[in-house]
C-alpha positions in Angstrom: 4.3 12.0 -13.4 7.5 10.5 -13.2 9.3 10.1 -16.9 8.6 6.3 -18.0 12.3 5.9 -18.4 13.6 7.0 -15.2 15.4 4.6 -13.0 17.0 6.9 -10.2 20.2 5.8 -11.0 19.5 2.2 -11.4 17.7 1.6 -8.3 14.1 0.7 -10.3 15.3 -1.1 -13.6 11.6 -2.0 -14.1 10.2 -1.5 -17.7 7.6 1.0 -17.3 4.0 -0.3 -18.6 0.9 1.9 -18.6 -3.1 1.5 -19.0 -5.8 4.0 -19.5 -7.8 1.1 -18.8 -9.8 4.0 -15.2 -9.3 6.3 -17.8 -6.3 8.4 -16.5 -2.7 7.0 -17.2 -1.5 4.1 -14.6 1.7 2.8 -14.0 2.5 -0.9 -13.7 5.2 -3.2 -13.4 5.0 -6.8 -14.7 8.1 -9.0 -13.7 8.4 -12.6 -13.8 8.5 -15.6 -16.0 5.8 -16.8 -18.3 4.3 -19.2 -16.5 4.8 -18.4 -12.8 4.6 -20.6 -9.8 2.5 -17.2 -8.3 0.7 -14.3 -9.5 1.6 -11.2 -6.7 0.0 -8.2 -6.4 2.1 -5.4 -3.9 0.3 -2.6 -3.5 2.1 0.2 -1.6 1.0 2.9 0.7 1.4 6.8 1.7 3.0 9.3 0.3 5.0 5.9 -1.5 5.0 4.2 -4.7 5.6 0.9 -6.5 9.2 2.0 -5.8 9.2 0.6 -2.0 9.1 -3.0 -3.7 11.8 -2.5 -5.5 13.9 -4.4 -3.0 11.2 -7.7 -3.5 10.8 -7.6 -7.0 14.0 -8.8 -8.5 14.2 -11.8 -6.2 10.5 -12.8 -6.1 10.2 -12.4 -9.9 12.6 -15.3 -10.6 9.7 -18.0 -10.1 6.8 -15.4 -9.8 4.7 -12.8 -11.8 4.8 -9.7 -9.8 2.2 -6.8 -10.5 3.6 -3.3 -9.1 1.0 -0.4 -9.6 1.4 2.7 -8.8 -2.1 4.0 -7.2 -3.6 7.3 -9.2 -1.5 10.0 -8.2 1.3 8.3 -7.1 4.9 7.3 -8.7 5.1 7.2 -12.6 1.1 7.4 -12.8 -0.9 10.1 -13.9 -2.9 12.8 -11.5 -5.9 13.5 -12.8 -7.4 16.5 -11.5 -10.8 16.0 -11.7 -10.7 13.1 -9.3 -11.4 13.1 -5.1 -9.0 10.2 -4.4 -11.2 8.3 -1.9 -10.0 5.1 -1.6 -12.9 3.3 -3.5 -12.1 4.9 -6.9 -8.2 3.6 -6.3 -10.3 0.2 -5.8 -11.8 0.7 -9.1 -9.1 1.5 -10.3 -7.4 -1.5 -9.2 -9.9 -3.4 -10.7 -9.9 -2.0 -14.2 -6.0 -3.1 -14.4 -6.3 -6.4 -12.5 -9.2 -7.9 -14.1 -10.5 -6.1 -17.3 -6.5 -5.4 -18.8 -4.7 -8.3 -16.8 -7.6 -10.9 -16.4 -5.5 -12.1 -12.7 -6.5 -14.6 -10.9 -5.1 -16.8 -8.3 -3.8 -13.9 -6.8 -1.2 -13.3 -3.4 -2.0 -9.7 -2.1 0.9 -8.0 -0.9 -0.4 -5.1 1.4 1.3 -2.3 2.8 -0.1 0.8 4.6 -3.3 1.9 2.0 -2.3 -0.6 -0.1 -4.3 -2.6 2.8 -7.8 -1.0 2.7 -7.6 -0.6 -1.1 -6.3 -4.0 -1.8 -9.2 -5.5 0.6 -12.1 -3.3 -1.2 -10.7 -5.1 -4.4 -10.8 -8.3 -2.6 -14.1 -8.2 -1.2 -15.1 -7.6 -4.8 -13.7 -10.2 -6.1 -12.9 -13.0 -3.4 -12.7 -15.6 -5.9 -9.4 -14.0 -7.5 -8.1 -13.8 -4.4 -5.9 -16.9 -2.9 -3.6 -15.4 -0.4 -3.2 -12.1 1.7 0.3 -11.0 3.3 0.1 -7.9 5.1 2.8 -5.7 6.5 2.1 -2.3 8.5 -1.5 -1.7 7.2 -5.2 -2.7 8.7 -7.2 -4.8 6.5 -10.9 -4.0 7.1 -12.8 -7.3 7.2 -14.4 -7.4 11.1 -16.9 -5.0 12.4 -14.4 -4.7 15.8 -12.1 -3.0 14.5 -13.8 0.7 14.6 -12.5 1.1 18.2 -8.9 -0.3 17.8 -8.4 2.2 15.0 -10.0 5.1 17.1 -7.1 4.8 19.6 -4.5 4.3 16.9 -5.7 7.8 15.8 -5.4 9.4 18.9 -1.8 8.2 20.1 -0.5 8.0 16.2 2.4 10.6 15.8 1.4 10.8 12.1 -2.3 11.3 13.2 -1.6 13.8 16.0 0.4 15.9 13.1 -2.3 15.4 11.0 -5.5 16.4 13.3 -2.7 19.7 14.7 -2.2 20.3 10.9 -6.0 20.7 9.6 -6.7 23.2 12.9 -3.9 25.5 12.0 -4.1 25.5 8.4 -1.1 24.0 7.6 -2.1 20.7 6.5 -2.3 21.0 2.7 0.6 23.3 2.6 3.0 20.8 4.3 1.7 17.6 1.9 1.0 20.1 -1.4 4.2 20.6 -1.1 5.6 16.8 -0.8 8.2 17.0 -3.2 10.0 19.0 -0.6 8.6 17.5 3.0 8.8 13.8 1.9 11.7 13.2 4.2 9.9 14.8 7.3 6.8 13.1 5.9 8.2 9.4 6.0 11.4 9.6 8.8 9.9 11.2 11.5 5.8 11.3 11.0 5.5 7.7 9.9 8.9 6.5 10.7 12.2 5.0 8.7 14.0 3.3 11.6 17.1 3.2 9.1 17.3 7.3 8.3 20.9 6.5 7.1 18.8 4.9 4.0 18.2 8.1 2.9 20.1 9.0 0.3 20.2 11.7 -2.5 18.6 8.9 -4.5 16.5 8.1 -2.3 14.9 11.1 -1.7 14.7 11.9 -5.5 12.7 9.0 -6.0 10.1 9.5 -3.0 9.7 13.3 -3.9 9.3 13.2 -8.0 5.8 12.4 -7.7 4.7 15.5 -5.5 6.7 18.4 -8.3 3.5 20.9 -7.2 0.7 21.0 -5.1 -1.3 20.2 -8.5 0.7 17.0 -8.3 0.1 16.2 -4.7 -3.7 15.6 -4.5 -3.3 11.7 -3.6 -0.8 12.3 -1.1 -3.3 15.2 0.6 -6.4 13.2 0.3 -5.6 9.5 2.0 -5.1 11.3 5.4 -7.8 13.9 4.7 -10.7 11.2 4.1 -9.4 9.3 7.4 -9.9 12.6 9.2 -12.8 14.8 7.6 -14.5 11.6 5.6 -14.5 10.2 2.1 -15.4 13.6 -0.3 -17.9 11.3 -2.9 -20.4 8.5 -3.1 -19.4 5.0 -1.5 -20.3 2.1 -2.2 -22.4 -0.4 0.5 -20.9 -2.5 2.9 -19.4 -6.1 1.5 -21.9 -8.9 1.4 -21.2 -11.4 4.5 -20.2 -14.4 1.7 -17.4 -12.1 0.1 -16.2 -11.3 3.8 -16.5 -15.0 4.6 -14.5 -16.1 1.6 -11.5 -13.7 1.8 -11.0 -14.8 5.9 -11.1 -17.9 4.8 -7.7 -17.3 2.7 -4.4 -18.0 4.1 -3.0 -14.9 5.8 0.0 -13.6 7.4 0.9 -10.1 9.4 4.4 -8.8 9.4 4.7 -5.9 11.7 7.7 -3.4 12.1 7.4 -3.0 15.9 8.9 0.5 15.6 5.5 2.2 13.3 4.6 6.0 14.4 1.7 6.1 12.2 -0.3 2.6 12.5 0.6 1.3 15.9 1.3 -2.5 16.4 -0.7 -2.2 19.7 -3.6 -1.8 17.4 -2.6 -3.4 14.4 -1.8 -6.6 15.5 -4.9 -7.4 17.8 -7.3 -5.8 14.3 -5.8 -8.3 12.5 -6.5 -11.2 15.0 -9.8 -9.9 14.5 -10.5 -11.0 11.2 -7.5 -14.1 11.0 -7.3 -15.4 14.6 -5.1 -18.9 13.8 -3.0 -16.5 11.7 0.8 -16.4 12.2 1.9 -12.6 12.8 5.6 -12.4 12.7 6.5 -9.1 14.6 10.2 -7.4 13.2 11.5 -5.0 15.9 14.1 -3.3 13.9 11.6 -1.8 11.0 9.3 1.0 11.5 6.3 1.9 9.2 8.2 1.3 6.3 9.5 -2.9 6.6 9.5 -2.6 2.9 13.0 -0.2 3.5 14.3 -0.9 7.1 14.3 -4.8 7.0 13.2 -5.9 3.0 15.3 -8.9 3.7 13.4 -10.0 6.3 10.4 -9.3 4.7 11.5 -10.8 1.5 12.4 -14.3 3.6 8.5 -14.2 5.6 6.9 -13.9 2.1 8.5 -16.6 0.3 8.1 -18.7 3.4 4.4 -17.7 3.4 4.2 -18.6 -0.3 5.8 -22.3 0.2 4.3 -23.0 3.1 0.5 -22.4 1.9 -1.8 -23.6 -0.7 -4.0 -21.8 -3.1 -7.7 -22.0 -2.1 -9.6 -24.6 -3.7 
């Protein structure tokens, strides 16, 4: 874990909160004013953590309440070892902070990478805490169709070529166990930083404290590893069709660096259109996998667009 203080050098000037609410130690932020026009949730992806907001946060928490966790074994929270990381515990997870500590409703999913399968399993859960969705550089899974799309992702994917090459000659876990070191390979070339000049001494610090050990690395090894090999526990059943129903029935909006290695906007885009045909899907040519660091202006602008320009759900 992270220290609670830590702010690499004034980059993340969040006040670190916590819950044991999953029983292991999370990490949260909670910005904005007491009584928001918007309650946000940004959930971020792999090998990140809350800290890829941090660029959103300041501005968007003037008006807005804005929720940062970081999934288990990620950022400033804890890494339980006793834990297999599927994805549906982080959605339990999510939910013990969301509803039974924070009691959220009315609330705009941000969604980036796994933040996007993890913040739909939430969703599909509870569809009637859920008003908006804006996605960037992840697949939400809400339409049947889009099993093949993501099959061909997988086999053109740079970061799923590595991955698949990786498990056959052994070197999988030893490459992300030892994230703390790889984290710039991991992100700039496998998933893709269009900007590498972003990557600063700071930077880097902040996207490789998490991963000190391979102790510390088991979320970072498992998201790929249950895409590849399968989930490693119990899942739950598929969604019923009225929580599916309700959540595409939200407003939603797709912003897609056009210059992703890892989830492909030839298959990204179309899955989304799946689920949210009328849809507007804004594609941003200079930003890679990670819009959240090559272009967070533009990203910032699309969401507070998206945010004016819609109405909750009634």
């Amino acid at each position: 874990m992270i220290a609670a203080e830590e702010t690499f050098d004034g980059t993340w000037p969040y006040p670190a909160r916590f819950t044991e609410a999953a029983g292991f130690r999370q990490h949260y932020v909670d910005e904005g004013p007491s009584r928001p026009d918007q309650t946000i949730v940004m959930l971020h992806g792999e090998p990140t953590w809350g800290y890829e907001w941090r660029h959103l946060i300041g501005p968007l928490s003037r008006h807005h309440r804005v929720i940062a966790p970081d999934h288990m074994g990620f950022g400033k929270s804890e890494t339980p070892q006793d834990r297999t990381y599927d994805a549906s515990e982080h959605i339990l997870n999510l939910e013990s902070l969301l509803v039974d500590t924070l009691d959220l409703t009315d609330i705009t999913l941000v969604l980036r990478d796994w933040g996007g399968p993890i913040g739909t399993g939430f969703a599909l859960r509870h569809p009637d805490r859920i008003s908006r969705i804006f996605a960037t550089n992840t697949v939400l899974p809400l339409a049947d169709d889009i099993a093949p799309l993501m099959k061909a992702n997988g086999a053109e994917s740079r970061w799923f070529q590595w991955a698949h090459s990786a498990l056959s000659d052994g070197s999988f876990e030893q490459i992300l166990g030892n994230a703390g070191h790889t984290i710039a390979h991991l992100m700039i070339d496998l998933q893709h930083v269009a900007r590498p000049e972003i990557a600063t001494p700071t930077w880097i610090r902040a996207y490789s404290s998490p991963f000190p050990t391979p102790a510390e690395s088991r979320g970072v090894i498992a998201f790929p590893r249950q895409v590849l090999e399968g989930p490693q526990g119990p899942q739950p059943g598929p969604p019923s069709m009225e929580a599916v129903a309700a959540l595409r029935a939200v407003p939603a909006m797709l912003a897609v660096g056009m210059r992703d290695t890892a989830l492909l906007p030839e298959y990204v885009i179309p899955s989304f259109r799946l689920a949210y045909p009328d849809a507007p899907v804004v594609e941003i040519p200079s930003a890679g996998h990670f819009p959240t660091e090559d272009a967070p202006e533009t990203l910032l602008a699309l969401l507070e667009l998206f945010l004016q320009t819609t109405s909750a759900r009634t």
